[in-house]
C-alpha positions as CSV (number, residue, x, y, z in Angstrom):
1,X,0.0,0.0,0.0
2,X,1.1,3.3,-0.8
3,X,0.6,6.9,0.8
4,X,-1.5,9.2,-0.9
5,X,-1.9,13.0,0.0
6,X,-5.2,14.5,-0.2
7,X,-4.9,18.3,-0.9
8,X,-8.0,20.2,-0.6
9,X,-8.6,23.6,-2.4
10,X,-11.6,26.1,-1.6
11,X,-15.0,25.4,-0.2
12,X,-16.5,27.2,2.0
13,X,-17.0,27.1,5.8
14,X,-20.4,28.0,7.3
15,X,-21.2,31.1,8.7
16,X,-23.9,29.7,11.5
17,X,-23.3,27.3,13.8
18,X,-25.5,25.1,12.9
19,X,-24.0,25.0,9.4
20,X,-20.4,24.1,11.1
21,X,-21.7,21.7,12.9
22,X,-23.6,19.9,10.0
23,X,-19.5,20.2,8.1
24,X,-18.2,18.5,10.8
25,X,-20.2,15.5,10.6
26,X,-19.9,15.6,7.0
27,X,-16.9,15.2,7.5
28,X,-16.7,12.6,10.0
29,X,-18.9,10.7,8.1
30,X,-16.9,10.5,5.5
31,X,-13.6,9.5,6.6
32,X,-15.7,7.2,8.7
33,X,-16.5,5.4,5.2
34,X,-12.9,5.5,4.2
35,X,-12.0,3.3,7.6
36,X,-8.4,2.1,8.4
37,X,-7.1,3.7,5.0
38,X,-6.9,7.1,6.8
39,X,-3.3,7.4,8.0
40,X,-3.5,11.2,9.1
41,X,-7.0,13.0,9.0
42,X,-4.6,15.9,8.4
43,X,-6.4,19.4,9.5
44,X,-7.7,23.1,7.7
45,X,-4.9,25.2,6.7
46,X,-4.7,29.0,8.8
47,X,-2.7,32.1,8.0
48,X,-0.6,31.4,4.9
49,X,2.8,32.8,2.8
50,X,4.4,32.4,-0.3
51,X,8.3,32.3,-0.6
52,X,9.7,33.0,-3.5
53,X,13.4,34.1,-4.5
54,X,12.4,37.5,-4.5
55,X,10.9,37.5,-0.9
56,X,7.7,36.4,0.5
57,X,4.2,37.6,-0.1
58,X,1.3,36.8,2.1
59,X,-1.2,33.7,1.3
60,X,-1.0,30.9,-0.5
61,X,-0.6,30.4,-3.9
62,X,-1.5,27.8,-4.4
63,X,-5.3,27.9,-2.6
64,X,-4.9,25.4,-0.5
65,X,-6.7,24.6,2.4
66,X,-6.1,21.9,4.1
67,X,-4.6,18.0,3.6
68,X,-5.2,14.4,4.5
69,X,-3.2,11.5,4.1
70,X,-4.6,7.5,3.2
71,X,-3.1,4.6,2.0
72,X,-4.7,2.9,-1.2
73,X,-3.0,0.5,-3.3
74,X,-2.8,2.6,-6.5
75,X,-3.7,6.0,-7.1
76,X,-7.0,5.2,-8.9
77,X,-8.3,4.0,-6.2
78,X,-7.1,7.1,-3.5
79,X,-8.7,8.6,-6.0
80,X,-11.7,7.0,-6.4
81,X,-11.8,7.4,-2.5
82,X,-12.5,11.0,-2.7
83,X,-16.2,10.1,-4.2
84,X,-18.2,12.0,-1.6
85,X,-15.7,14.2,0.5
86,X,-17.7,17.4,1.9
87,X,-15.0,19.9,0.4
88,X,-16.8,19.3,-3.3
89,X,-20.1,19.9,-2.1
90,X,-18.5,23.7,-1.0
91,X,-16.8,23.9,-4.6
92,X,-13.8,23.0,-3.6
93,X,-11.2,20.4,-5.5
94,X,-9.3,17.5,-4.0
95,X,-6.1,17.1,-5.4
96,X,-4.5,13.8,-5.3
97,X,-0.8,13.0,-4.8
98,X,1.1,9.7,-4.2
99,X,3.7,10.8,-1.5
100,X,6.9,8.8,-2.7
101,X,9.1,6.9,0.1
102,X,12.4,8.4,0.2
């Protein structure tokens, strides 16, 4: 089995509580369903910076927000995994990356 990174770009967090608390069970629900192949539920990304060689600027440029990490045995199937994860229903993406042993 392999490690696969889950990189999660836009969606949008609630405003009410009730909203959040609806997310948050979306969420658990889901990586409920993906079981014992979660190695890292990972977390939300905060205050962000981009380094480049001319300095740094602030936020990301990239978009992200947030990771997880789960092991699948091939990367069509960590990405047939992501079937269902709350960040698409928010129009976000889930980008997904086979994290190479070094």
């Amino acid at each position: 089995m392999a490690k696969f990174v889950y990189l999660y770009t836009g969606g949008q967090m609630s405003s009410t509580p009730e909203g959040r608390e609806q997310a948050m069970q979306a969420w658990g629900a889901w990586f409920g369903g993906l079981g014992s192949a979660v190695v890292e539920i990972g977390n939300p990304f905060g205050e962000s910076a981009t380094v480049k060689s001319g300095g740094t600027v602030p936020g990301a440029a990239s978009g992200a927000s947030g990771f997880s990490v789960i092991e699948a045995g091939s990367l069509e199937e960590a990405t047939a995994r992501v079937a269902g994860c709350p960040v698409l229903d928010g129009g976000g993406t889930v980008e997904v990356f086979e994290a190479i042993p070094m």
